[in-house]
C-alpha positions in Angstrom: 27.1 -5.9 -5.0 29.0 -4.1 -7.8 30.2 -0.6 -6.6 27.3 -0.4 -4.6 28.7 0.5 -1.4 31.2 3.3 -3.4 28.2 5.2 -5.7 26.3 7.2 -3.2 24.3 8.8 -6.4 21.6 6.4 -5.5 18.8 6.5 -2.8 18.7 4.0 -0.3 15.1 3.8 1.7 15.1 3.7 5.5 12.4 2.7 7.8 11.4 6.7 8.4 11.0 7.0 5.1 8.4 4.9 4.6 5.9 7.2 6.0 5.5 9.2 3.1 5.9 6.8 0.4 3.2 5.6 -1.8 2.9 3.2 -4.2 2.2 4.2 -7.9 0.7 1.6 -10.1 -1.2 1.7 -13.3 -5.1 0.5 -12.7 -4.5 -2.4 -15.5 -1.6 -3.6 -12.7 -4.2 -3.2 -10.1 -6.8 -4.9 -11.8 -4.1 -7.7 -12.6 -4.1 -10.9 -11.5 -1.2 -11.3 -9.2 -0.2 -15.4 -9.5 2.0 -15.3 -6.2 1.5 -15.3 -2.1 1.0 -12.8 0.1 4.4 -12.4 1.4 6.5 -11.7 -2.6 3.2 -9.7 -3.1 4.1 -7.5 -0.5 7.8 -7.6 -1.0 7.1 -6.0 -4.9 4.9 -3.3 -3.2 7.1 -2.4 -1.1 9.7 -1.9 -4.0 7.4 -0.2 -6.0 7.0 2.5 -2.9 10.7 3.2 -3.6 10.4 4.2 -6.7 10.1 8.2 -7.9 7.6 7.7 -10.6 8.6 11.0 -12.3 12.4 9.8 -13.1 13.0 5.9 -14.1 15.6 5.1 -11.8 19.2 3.4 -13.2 19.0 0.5 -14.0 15.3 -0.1 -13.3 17.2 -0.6 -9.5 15.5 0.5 -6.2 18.0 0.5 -2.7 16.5 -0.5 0.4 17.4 -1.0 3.9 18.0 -4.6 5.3 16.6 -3.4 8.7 13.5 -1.6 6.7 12.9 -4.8 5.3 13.2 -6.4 8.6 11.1 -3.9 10.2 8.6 -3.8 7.5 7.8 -7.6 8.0 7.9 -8.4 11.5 11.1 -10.4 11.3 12.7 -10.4 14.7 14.2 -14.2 14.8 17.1 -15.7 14.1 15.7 -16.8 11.2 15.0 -13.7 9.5 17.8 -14.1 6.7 16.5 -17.5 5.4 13.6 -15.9 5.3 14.1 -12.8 3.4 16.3 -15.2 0.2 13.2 -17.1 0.6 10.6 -14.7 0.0 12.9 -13.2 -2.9 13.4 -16.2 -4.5 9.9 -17.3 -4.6 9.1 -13.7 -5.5 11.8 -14.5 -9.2 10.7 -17.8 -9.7 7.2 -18.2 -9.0 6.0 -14.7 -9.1 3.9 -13.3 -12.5 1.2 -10.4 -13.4 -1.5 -11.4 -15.8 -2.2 -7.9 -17.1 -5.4 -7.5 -19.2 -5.8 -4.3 -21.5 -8.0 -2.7 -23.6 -6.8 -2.0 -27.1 -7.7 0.6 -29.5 -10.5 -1.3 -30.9 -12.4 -2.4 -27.9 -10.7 -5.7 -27.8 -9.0 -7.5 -24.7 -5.0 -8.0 -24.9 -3.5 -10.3 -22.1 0.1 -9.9 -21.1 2.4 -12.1 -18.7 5.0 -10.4 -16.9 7.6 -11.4 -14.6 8.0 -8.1 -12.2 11.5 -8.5 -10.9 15.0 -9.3 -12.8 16.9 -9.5 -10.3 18.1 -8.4 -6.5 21.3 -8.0 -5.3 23.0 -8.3 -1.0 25.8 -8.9 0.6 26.6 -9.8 4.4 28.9 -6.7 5.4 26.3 -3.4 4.4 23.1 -3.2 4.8 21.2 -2.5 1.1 19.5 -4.8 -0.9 19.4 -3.6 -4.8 16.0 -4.6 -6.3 15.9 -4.4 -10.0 12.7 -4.7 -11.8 12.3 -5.8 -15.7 11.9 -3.8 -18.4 8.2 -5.3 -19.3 6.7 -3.8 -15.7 8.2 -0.5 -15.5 5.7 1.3 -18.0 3.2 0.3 -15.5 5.1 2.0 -12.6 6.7 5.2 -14.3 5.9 8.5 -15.7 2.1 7.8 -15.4 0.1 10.7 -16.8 -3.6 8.9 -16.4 -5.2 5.8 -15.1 -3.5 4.7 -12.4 -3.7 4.6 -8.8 -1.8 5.5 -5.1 -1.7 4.3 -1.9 0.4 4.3 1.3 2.7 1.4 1.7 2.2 1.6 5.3 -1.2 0.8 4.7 -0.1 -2.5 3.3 2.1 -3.5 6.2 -0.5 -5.6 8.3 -2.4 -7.0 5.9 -1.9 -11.0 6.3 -4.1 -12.2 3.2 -2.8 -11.4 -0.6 -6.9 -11.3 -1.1 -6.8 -7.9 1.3 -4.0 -6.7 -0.2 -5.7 -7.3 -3.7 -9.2 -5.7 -2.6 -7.4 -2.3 -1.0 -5.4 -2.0 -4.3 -9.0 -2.1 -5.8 -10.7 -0.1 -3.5 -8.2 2.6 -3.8 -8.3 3.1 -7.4 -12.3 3.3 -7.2 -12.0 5.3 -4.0 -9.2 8.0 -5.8 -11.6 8.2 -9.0 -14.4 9.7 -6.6 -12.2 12.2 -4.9 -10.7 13.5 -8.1 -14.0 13.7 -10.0 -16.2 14.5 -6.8 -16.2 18.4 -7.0 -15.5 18.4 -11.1 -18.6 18.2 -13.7 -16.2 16.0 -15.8 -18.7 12.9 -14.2 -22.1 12.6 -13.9 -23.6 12.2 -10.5 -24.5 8.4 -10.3 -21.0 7.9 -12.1 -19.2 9.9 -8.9 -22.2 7.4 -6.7 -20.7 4.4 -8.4 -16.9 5.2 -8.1 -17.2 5.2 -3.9 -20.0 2.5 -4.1 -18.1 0.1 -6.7 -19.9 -2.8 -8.4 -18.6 -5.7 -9.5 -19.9 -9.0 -11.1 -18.5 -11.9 -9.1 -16.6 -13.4 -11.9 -14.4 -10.4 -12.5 -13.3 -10.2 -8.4 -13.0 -14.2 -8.7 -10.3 -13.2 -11.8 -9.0 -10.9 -10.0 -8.6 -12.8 -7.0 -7.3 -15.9 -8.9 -10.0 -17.8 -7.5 -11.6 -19.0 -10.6 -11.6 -22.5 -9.3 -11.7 -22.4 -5.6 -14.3 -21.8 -2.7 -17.0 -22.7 -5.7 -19.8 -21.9 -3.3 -20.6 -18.4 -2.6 -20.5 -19.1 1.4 -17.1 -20.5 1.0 -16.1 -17.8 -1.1 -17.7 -15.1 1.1 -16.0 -16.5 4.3 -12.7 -16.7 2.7 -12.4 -14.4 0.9 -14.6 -11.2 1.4 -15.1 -11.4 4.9 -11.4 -11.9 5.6 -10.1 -9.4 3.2 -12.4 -6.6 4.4 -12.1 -7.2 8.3 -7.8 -6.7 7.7 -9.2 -3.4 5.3 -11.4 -2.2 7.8 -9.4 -2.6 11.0 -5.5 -1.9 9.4 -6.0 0.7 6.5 -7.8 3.7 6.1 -11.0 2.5 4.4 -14.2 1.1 6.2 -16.1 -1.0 3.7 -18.8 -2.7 3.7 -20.6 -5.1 1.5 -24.1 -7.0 0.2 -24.6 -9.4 -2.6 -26.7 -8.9 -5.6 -28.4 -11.7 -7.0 -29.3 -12.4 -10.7 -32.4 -15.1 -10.0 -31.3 -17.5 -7.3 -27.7 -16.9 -8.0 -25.7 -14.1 -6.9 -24.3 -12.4 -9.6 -21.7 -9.4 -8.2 -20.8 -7.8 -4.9 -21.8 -3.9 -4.2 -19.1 -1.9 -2.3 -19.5 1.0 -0.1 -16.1 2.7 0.8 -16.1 5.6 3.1 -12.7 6.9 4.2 -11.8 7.4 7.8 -12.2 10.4 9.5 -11.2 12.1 13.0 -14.1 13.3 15.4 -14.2 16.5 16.6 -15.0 15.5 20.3 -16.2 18.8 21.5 -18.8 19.5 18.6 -20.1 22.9 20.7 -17.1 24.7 20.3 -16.7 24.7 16.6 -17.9 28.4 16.1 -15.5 29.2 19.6 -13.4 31.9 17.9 -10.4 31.8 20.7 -10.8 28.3 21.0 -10.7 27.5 17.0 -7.3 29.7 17.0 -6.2 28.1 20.3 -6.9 24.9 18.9 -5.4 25.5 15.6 -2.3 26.9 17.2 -1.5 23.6 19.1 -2.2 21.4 15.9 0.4 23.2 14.6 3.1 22.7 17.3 2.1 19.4 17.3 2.4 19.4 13.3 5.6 20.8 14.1 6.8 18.4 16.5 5.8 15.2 14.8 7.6 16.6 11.5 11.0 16.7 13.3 10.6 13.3 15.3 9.8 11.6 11.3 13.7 13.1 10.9 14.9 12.0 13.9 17.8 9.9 14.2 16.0 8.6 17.2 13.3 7.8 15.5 15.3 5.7 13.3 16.8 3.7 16.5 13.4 3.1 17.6 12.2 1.9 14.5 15.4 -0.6 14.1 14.7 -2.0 18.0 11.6 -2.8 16.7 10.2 -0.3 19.9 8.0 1.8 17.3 6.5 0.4 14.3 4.7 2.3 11.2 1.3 2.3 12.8 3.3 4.2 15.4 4.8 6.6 12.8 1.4 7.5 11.6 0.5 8.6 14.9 1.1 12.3 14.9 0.4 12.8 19.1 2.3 9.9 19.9 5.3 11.1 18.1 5.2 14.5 18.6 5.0 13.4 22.6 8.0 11.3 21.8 9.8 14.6 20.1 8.9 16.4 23.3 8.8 14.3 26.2 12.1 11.3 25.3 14.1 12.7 22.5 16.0 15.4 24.9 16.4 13.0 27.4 18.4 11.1 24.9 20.1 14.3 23.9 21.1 14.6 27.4 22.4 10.5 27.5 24.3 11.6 24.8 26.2 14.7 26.3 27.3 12.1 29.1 28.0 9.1 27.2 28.1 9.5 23.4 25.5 8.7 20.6 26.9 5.2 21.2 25.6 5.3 24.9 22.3 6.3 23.2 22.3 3.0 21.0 23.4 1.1 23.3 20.5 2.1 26.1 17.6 1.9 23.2 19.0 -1.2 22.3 18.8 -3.0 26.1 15.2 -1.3 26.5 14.4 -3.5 23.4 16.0 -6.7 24.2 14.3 -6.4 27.9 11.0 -5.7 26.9 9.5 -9.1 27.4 6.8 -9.2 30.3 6.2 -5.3 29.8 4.0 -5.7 26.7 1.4 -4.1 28.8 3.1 -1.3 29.7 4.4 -0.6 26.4 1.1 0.0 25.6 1.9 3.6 26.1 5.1 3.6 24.6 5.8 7.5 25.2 5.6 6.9 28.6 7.3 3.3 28.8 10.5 5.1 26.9 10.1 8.2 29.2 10.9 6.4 32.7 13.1 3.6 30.9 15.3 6.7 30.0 14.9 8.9 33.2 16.0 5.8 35.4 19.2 5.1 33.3 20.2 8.8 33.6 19.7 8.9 37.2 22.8 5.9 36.8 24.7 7.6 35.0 24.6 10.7 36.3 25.5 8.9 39.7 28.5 7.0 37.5 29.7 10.0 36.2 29.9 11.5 40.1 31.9 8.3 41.3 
């Protein structure tokens, strides 16, 4: 990779910074149709989430971690390698955006573009450069209006390119309402329709690249909306549902309803508590506190690597801020005795001895807790002899 591993001017994404990236794409990139599989679909989002979308970065070239790539797909065989050039090369050669726009006069202009020129890796570091062409970056960069955001973690278990498709879509109807909600730019049933989207099923079979497949609606349905919106529902921070609207006997678009997730309060008679609302919003602050520090972690990192914590995980701000808390000193304390090395190397045997425990890594907070307060009872038993 040319001078790569000597210019440190550019940024290189790690697993923990995945948490706070978003993808930035113009709505006529969302409303595309994306002629490629799920898995080089997911690769360019993920590349786009590297981006800053305020400075065009050199060279149109992102930097990403092997292991977040690793990490970020699931790959834990031996395999993984193949599997990465695969996915890139499928993601040059067979990968294209049909991007329909809207010119000045009303009419439609259609555009195909090829999204990446080219990536670079080598076997002795561990970035991959990801340079994108010229034709997609003003879809990407410096957007002022019309496009839309979303978390790239949100994207990370979603198995069908149809559900990835759908929450790109979703978003940018769902991001409408919230900016024009509490504004009088928008009528009322014009804020209605942005969370309860309509659309006529020929446009979502365009968009889908479905034109010519699952012809009858129950095919269609099962394969595709039922699919896509049971990985939405259960893996991403929408719940949508669905019914069909018919023109005669046909059916002749789908209505959405999105609602957006939401934590319960579980103790609903407390709420005008004065000493227990400042109680409460106390610890939600340590805990705020905590979970910010274990998203810098270095530990956090060698979780993430191990494949012992995933993004879901990262999301969680109790489970982390428990892991802040409750294991992260332990290790401080491994490594006062044997070294951030000794650190690595325990994290590393918890994770290549985990099969059979799947059940008790359920809680992972406490599965790391007594994994680490048994080695240090060893070693502090070592260090004695």
């Amino acid at each position: 990779m040319q001078n790569s591993n000597h210019d440190m001017s550019h940024r290189v994404i790690h697993m923990e910074d995945l948490y706070r990236q978003k993808t930035v794409e113009h709505n006529d990139l969302v409303t595309s149709v994306a002629k490629m599989d799920k898995v080089p679909l997911k690769f360019f989002e993920l590349a786009v989430s590297c981006l800053d979308t305020e400075n065009t970065p050199k060279n149109n070239t992102v930097f990403l971690s092997k292991k977040t790539l690793f990490s970020f797909f699931k790959a834990e065989d031996n395999d993984k390698h193949a599997r990465f050039k695969k996915a890139l090369t499928t993601l040059h050669r067979q990968s294209i955006f049909e991007v329909r726009e809207v010119n000045a006069k009303g009419k439609l202009n259609f555009k195909i573009i090829s999204p990446i020129s080219s990536s670079e890796w080598n076997d002795y570091d561990d970035i991959v450069a990801i340079k994108f062409t010229e034709d997609i970056m003003p879809y990407l960069i410096d957007l002022k209006r019309n496009f839309t955001q979303y978390l790239i973690t949100d994207l990370m278990e979603l198995n069908s390119k149809y559900s990835i498709i759908l929450y790109k879509w979703f978003s940018m109807n769902y991001n409408q309402y919230e900016t024009y909600k509490d504004t009088m730019k928008r009528t009322k049933n014009q804020i209605i329709q942005m969370k309860n989207p309509y659309i006529e099923i020929q446009e979502l079979r365009r968009m889908t690249n479905t034109v010519s497949e699952y012809e009858r609606i129950f095919d269609f349905e099962k394969n595709i909306l039922k699919l896509a919106l049971g990985e939405v529902n259960k893996y991403t921070h929408f719940t949508v549902t669905y019914e069909k609207v018919k023109k005669g006997r046909s059916i002749a678009g789908i209505q959405f309803y999105i609602d957006k997730k939401t934590v319960k309060n579980s103790l609903p008679y407390k709420e005008n508590d004065l000493e227990y609302i400042k109680d409460k919003a106390q610890q939600e602050q340590e805990q705020q506190d905590l979970f910010n520090k274990a998203i810098q972690n270095k530990y956090t990192t060698l979780l993430g690597e191990n494949l012992l914590i995933g993004f879901r995980d990262m999301q969680d701000i109790p489970k982390m801020a428990n892991l802040q808390k409750q294991v992260y000193p332990l290790y401080d304390d491994l490594k006062k005795l044997r070294g951030v090395n000794g650190v690595k190397d325990h994290i590393n045997y918890v994770a290549t001895h985990k099969d059979g425990a799947e059940p008790q890594m359920q809680n992972i907070v406490k599965y790391l807790k007594r994994s680490i307060e048994q080695y240090l009872k060893i070693v502090k038993i070592q260090n004695i002899d």
